[in-house]
C-alpha positions in Angstrom: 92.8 112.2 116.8 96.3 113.1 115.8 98.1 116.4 116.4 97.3 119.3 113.7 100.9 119.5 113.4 100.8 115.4 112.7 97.8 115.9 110.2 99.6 118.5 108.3 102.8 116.5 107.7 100.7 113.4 106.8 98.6 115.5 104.0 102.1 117.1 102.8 103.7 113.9 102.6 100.7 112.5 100.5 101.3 115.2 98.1 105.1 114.9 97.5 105.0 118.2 99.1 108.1 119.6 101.7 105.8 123.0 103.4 102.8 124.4 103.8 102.9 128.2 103.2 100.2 130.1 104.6 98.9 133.8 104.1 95.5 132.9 105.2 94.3 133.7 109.0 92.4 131.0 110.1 95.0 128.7 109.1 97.5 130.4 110.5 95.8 130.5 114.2 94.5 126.9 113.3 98.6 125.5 112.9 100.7 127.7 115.0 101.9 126.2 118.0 100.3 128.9 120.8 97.5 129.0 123.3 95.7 131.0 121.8 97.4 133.0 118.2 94.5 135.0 118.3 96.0 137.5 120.7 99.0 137.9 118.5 97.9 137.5 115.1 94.5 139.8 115.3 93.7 140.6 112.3 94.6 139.5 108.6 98.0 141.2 108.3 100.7 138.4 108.9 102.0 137.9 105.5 102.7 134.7 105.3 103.6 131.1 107.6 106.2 129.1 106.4 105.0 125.3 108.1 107.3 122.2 107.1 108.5 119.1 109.4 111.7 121.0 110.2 110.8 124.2 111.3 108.1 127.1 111.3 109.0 130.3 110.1 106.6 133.6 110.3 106.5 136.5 108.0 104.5 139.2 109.9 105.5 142.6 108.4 105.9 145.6 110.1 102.7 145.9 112.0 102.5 142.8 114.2 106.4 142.2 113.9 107.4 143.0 117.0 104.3 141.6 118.8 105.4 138.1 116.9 108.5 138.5 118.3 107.7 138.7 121.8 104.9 136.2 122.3 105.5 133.6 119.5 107.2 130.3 120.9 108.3 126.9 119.2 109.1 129.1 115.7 111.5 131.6 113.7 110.1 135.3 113.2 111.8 136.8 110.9 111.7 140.6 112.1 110.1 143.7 109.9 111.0 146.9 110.3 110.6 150.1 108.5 112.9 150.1 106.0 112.9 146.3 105.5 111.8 144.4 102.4 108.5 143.5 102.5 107.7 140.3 104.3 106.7 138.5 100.9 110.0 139.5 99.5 111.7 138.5 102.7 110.1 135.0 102.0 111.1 134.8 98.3 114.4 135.4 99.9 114.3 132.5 102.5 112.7 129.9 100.3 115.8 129.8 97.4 118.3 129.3 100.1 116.2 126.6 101.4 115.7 124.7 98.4 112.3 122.9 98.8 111.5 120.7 95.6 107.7 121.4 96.2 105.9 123.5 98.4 101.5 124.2 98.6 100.5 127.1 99.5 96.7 128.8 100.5 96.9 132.0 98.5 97.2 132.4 94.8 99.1 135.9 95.6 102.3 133.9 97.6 102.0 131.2 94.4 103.0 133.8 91.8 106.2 135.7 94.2 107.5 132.2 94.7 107.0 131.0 91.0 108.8 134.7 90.1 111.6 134.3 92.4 112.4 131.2 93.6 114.1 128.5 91.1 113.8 125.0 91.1 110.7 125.0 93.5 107.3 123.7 92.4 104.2 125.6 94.1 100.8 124.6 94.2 97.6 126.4 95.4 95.7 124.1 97.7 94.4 125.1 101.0 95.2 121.5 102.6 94.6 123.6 106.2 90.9 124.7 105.5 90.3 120.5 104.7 92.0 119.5 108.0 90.1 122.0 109.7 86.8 120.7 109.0 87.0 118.3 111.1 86.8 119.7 114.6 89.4 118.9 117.0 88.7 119.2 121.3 90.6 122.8 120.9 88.3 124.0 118.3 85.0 122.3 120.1 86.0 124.8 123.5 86.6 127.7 121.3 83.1 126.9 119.4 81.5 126.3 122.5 82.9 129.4 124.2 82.2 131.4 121.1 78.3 130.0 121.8 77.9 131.4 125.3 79.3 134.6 124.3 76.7 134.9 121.8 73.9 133.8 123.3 74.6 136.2 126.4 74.3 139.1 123.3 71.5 137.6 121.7 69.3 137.4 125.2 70.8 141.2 126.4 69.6 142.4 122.7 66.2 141.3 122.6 65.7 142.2 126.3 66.2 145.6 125.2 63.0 145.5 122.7 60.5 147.6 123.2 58.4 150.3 121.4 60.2 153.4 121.0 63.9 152.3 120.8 66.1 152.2 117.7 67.0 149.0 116.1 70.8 150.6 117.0 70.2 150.9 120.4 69.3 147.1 120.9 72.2 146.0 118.7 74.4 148.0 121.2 73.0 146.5 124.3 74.1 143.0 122.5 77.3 143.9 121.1 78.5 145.8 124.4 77.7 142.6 126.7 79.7 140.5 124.1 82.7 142.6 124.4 82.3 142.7 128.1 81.5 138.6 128.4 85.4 137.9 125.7 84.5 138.9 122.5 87.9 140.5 121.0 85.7 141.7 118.1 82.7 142.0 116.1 82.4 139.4 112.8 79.8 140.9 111.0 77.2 144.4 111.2 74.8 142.7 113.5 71.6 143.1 111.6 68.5 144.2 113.6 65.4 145.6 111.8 61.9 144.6 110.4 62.0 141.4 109.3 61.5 142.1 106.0 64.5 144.1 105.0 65.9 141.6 102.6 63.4 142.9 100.3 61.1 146.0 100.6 62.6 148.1 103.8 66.1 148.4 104.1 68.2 147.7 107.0 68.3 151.0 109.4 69.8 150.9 112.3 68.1 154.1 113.3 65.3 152.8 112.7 62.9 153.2 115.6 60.9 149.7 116.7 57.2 149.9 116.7 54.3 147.7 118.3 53.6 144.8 115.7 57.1 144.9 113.9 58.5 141.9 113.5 61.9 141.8 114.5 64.9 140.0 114.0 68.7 140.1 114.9 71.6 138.2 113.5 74.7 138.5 115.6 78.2 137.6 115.0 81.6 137.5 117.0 84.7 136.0 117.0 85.9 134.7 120.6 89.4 133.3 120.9 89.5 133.3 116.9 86.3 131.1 116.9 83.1 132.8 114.9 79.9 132.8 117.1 77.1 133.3 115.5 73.2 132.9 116.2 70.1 135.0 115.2 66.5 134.8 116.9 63.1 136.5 115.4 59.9 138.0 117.3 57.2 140.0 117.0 56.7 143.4 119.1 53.5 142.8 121.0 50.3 140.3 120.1 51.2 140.3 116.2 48.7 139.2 113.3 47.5 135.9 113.6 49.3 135.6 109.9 52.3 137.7 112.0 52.8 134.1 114.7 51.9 131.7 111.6 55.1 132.8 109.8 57.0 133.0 112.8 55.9 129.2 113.7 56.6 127.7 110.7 60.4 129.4 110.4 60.7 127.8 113.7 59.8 124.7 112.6 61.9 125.2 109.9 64.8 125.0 111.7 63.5 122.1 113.9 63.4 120.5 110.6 66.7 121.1 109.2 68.8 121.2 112.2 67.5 117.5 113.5 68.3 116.1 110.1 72.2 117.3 110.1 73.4 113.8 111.0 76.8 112.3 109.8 76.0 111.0 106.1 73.2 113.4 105.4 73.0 114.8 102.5 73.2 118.6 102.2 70.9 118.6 99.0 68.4 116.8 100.6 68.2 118.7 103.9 67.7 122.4 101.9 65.6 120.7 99.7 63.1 119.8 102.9 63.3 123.4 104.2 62.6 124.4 100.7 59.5 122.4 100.8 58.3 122.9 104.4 58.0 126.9 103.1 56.7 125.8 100.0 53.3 124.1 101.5 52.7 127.5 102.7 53.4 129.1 99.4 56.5 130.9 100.3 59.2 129.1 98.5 60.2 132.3 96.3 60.6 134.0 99.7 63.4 132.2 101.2 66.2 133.9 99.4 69.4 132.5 101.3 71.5 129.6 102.3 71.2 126.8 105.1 74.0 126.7 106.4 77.9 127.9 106.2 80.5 126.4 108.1 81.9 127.5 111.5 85.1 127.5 113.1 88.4 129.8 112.3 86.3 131.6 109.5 85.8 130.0 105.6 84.7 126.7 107.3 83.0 123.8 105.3 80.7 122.4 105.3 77.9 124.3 103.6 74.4 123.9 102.1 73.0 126.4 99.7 70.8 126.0 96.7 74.2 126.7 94.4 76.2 123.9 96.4 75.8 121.7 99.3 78.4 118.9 100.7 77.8 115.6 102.6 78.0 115.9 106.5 80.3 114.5 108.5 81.3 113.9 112.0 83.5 116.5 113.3 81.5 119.2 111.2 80.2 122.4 112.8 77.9 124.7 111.0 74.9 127.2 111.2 71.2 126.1 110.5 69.7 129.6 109.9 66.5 129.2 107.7 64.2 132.3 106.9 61.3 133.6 105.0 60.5 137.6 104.1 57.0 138.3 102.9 56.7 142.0 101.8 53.5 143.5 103.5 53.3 140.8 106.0 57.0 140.6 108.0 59.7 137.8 108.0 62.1 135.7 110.4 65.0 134.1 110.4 66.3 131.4 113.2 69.5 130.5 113.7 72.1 128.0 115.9 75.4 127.0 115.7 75.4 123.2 115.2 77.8 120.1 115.9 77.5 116.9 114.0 78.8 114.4 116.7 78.5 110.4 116.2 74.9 110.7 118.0 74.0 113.4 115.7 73.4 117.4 115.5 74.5 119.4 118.6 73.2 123.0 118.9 76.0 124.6 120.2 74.1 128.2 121.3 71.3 127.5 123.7 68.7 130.5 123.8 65.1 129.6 123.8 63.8 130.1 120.1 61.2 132.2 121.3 63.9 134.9 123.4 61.5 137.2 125.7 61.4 140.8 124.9 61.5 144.1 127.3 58.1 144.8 126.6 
């Protein structure tokens, strides 16, 4: 596969286009040249990236100026310090004595400072990064795959910690803490831990305390090197109903169902519509409430399958396969992996057992 760098150009180039500006994180990490830009670039506050076959310029504003200073290579940071312009301003600036005839830009926000201030340039919002990022590369495949262990480390310390008598917090810290101790620079999302039927008639309390015969489930997320793990397993405290292990068997299946069918060429459509229709033999259709899948990656990945939207898969995608039903008065579940769509087909990128043992 060729270079990012050599993608970029070639997409630019397609598009009459002299730059790519970007304001948007993941594309940022995904283009600069740097082991690893999560380290410098943590969070969503580097204003913009100025990409073009010529050079790369960085905007970073006051916060991470100095820390782009110091550890960025192979580019220009232009330095923000109190007192200074703001960085989009200081952009503005540099882009009318540059004198690009047409640049594309990820964010609608940088679009309207440079059609304000800078003359003679066209400016197009198009987020050409997020479509070369789709397709994973063998730096985004060890970040994934690194992103995986982390998770499922979490995901077995969590439900190892479930027993009658603790707190739905108290297992979502066992998980998180091993995370952060196994690489994780930070948590993605509130990791969810509760009855399984919070999505519609309980609430999700993390104080919560767990009880023999809940159902449980736990959706984890954490970004590792600037790549999103992400995984969620379901169980019931103790024997459970024999209604209790039926629902919990056919969610599994569910995602046997759906993951095995992510193949390249597959249609999106038709794989939600067979999950649809696995619950709906059991009369649960109106119960799954959610998405398939979202993609996975730098963060705002396609591919995705939902009932609103679903694309065609191809090889090089990575996405989730996280199907679930909640039945009010009975419990729910939700399974999910992180999966890779290779030429021999689907990948599950986190490992855990579906049915992950419990500290009883």
């Amino acid at each position: 596969m060729p270079s990012r760098s050599e993608r970029l150009f070639a997409a630019l180039a397609e598009r009459g286009a002299d730059a790519f500006i970007s304001g948007n994180r993941p594309n940022q990490l995904y283009l600069l040249d740097h082991p690893d830009p999560s380290t410098v670039i943590s969070r969503a506050n580097c204003a913009a990236v100025v990409f073009s076959a010529g050079e790369t310029v960085v905007f970073p504003g006051v916060w991470i100026s100095n820390a782009c200073r110091d550890m960025l290579e192979n580019c220009e940071v232009v330095a923000n310090e109190k007192g200074d312009p703001p960085p989009v301003a200081q952009l503005v600036e540099r882009l009318a004595k540059v004198g690009y005839k047409k640049v594309l830009t990820d964010k609608p926000e940088l679009a309207e400072a440079i059609r304000n201030g800078v003359a003679g340039t066209a400016v197009e919002v198009e987020d050409i990064a997020r479509e070369l990022r789709r397709t994973k590369d063998e730096r985004d495949l060890a970040g994934m795959r690194e992103a995986a262990r982390v998770a499922d480390l979490g995901m077995s310390t969590a439900f190892a910690a479930i027993r009658p008598g603790i707190t739905c917090g108290e297992v979502i810290a066992e998980g998180t803490s091993k995370m952060l101790k196994a690489g994780a620079e930070s948590v993605a999302m509130a990791p969810a831990a509760g009855v399984g039927t919070y999505y519609l008639d309980s609430g999700e309390d993390p104080r919560r305390v767990i009880k023999e015969g809940d159902m449980v489930f736990i959706d984890m997320g954490i970004w590792v090197h600037g790549y999103l793990g992400d995984m969620t397993r379901a169980g019931i405290v103790g024997e459970g109903s024999v209604e209790q292990r039926d629902l919990l068997k056919t969610v599994q299946e569910a995602y046997t169902l759906g993951s095995q069918a992510m193949v390249p060429g597959a249609d999106g459509k038709a794989i939600y519509q067979s999950v649809v229709d696995h619950f709906a033999a059991k009369g649960w259709e109106r119960y799954y409430v959610h998405h398939l899948s979202h993609g996975l990656g730098l963060g705002g990945d396609r591919p995705r399958i939902a009932p609103d939207g679903a694309d065609i898969l191809q090889v090089g995608d990575a996405l989730s396969c996280e199907p679930g039903v909640y039945i009010p008065g009975l419990g729910g579940a939700r399974v999910e992996n992180m999966i890779y769509v290779g030429n021999d087909g689907p990948e599950e990128l986190t490992i855990s057992p579906l049915d992950l043992p419990m500290g009883l």
